[in-house]
PyMOL CGO cylinders between C-alpha atoms (Angstrom):
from pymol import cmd
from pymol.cgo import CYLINDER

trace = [
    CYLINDER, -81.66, 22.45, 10.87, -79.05, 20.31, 12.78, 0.3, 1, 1, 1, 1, 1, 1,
    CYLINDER, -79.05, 20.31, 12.78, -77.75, 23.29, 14.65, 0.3, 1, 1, 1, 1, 1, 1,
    CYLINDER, -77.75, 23.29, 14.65, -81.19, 24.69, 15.65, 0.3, 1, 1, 1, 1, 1, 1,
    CYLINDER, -81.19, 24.69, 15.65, -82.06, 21.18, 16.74, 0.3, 1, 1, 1, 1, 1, 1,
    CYLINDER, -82.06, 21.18, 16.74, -78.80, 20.57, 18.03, 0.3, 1, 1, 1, 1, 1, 1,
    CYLINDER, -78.80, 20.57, 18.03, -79.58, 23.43, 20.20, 0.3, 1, 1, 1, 1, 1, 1,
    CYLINDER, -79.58, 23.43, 20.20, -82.85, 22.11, 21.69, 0.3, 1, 1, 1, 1, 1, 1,
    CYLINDER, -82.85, 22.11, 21.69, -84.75, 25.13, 20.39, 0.3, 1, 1, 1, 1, 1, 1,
    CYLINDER, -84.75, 25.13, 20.39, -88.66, 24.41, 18.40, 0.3, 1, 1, 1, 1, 1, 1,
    CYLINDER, -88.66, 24.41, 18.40, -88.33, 24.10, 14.73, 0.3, 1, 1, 1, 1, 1, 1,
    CYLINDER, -88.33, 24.10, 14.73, -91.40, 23.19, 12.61, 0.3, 1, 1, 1, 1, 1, 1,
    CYLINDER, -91.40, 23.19, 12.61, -90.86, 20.12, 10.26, 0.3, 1, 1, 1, 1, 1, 1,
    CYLINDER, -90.86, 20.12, 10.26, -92.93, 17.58, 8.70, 0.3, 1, 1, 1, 1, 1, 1,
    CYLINDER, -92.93, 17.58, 8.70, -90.38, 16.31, 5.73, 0.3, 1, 1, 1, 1, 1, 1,
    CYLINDER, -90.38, 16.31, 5.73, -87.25, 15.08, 7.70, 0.3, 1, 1, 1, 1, 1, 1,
    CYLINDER, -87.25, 15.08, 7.70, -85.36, 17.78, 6.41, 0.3, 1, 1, 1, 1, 1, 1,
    CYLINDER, -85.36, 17.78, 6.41, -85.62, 16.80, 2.54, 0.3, 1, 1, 1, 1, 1, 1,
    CYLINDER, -85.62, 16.80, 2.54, -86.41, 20.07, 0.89, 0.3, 1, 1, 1, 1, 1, 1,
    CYLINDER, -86.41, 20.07, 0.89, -90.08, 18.97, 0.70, 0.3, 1, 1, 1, 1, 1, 1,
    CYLINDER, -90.08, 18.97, 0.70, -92.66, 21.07, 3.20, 0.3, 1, 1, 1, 1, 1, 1,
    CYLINDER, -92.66, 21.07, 3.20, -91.25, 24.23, 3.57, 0.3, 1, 1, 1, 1, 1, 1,
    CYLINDER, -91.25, 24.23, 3.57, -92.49, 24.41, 7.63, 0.3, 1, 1, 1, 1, 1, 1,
    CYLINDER, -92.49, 24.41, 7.63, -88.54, 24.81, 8.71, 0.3, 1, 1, 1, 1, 1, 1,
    CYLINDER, -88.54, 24.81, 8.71, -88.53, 28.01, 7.23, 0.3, 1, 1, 1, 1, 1, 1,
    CYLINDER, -88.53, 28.01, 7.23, -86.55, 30.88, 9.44, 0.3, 1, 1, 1, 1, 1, 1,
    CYLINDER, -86.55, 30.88, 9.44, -86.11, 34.62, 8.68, 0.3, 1, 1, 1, 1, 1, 1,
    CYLINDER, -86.11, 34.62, 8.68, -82.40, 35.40, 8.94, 0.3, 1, 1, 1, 1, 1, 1,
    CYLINDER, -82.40, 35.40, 8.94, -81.77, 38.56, 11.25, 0.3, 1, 1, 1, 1, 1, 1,
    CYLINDER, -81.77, 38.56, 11.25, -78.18, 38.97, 10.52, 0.3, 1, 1, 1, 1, 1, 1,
    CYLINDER, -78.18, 38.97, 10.52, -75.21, 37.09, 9.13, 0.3, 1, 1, 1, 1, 1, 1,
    CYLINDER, -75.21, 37.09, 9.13, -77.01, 35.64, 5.80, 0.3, 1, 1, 1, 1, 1, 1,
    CYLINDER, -77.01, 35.64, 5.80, -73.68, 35.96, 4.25, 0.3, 1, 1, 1, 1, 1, 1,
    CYLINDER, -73.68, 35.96, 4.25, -72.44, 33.02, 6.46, 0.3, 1, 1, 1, 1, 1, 1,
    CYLINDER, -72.44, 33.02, 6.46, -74.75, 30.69, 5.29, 0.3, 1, 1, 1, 1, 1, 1,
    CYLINDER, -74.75, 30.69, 5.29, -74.60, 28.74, 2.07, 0.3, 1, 1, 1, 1, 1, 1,
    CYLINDER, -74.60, 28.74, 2.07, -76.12, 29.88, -1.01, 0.3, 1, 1, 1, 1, 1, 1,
    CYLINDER, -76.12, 29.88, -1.01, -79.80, 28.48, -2.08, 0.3, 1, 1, 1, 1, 1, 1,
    CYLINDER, -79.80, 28.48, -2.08, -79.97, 25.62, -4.28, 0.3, 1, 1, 1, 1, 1, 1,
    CYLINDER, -79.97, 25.62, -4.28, -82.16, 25.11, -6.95, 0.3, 1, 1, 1, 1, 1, 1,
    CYLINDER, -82.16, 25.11, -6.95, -84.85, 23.16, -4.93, 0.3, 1, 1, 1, 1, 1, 1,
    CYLINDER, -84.85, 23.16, -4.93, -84.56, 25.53, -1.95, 0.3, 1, 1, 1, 1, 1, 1,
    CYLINDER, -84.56, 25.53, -1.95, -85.90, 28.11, -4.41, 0.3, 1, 1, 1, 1, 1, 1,
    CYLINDER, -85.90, 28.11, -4.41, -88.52, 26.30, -6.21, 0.3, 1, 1, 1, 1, 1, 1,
    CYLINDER, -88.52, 26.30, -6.21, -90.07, 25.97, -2.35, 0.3, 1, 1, 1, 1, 1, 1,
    CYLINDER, -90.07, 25.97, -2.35, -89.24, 29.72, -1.17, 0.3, 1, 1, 1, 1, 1, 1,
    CYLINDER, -89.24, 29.72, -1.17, -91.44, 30.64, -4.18, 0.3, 1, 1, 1, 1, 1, 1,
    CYLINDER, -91.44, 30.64, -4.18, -93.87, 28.67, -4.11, 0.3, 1, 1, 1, 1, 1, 1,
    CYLINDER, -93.87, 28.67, -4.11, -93.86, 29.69, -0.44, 0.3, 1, 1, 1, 1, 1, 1,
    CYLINDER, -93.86, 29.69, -0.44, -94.44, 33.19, -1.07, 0.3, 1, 1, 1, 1, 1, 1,
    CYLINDER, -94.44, 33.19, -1.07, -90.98, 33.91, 0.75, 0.3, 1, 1, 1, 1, 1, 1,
    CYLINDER, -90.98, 33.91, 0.75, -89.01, 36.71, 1.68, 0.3, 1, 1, 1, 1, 1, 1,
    CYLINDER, -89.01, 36.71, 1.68, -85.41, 37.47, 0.44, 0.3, 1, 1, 1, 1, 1, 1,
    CYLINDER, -85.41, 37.47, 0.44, -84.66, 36.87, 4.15, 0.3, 1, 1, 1, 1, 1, 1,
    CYLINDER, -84.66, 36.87, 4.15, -86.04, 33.77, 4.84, 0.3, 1, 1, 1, 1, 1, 1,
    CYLINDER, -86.04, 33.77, 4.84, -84.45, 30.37, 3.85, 0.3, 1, 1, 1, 1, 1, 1,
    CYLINDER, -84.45, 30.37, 3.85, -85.34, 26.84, 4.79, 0.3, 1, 1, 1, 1, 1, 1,
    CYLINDER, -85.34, 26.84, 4.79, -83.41, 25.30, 7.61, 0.3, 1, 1, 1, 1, 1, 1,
    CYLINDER, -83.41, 25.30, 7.61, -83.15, 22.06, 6.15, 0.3, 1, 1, 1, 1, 1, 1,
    CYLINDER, -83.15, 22.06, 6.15, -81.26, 23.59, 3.31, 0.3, 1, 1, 1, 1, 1, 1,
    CYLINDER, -81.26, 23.59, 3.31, -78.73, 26.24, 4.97, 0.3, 1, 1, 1, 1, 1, 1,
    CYLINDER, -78.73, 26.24, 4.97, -75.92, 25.32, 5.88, 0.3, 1, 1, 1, 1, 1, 1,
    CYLINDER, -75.92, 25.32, 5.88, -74.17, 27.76, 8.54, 0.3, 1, 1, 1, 1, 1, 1,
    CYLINDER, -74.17, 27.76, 8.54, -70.75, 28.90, 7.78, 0.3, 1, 1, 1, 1, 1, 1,
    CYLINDER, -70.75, 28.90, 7.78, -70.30, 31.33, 10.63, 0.3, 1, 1, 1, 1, 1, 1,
    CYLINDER, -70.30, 31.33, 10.63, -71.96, 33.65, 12.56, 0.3, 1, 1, 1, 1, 1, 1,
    CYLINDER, -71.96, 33.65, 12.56, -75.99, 34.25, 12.27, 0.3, 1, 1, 1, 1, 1, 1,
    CYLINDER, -75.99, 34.25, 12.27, -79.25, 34.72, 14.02, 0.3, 1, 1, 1, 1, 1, 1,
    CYLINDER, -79.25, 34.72, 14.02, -82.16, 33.09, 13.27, 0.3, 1, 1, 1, 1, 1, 1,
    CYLINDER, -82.16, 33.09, 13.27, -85.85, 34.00, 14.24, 0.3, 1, 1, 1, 1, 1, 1,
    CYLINDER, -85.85, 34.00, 14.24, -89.27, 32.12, 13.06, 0.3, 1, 1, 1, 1, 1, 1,
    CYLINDER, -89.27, 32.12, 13.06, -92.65, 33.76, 12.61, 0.3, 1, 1, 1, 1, 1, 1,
    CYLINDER, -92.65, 33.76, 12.61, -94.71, 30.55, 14.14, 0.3, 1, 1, 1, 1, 1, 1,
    CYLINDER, -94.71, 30.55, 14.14, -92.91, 30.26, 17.40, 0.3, 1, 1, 1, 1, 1, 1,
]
cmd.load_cgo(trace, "trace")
């Protein structure tokens, strides 16, 4: 979330980034091995979400090298 942000780019959030709403969620394109591995809460959300194996919550990932990121809203 802090890079896309950090970016200036449109990110939907209504939790502050604390693994609440779900509305940060991004599909990864490529490089989903660079990013950190879901937690347990990150999970419970994608679920509930009805999510994809390649989407994860921005507020959660943590980038570790090289990805790209797209949303569906935007």
């Amino acid at each position: 979330m802090e890079a896309i942000v950090s970016l200036g780019l449109p990110l939907a959030q209504s939790c502050d980034g604390v693994t609440l709403c779900g509305f940060c969620r991004v599909r990864v394109l490529e490089g989903d091995e660079n990013l950190t591995p879901q937690g347990d809460e990150e999970k419970k959300i994608q679920r509930s979400l009805g999510a994809g194996d390649d989407e994860r919550l921005a507020c959660c990932a943590r980038i570790e090298g090289p990805v790209i990121l797209t949303t569906s809203y935007w």
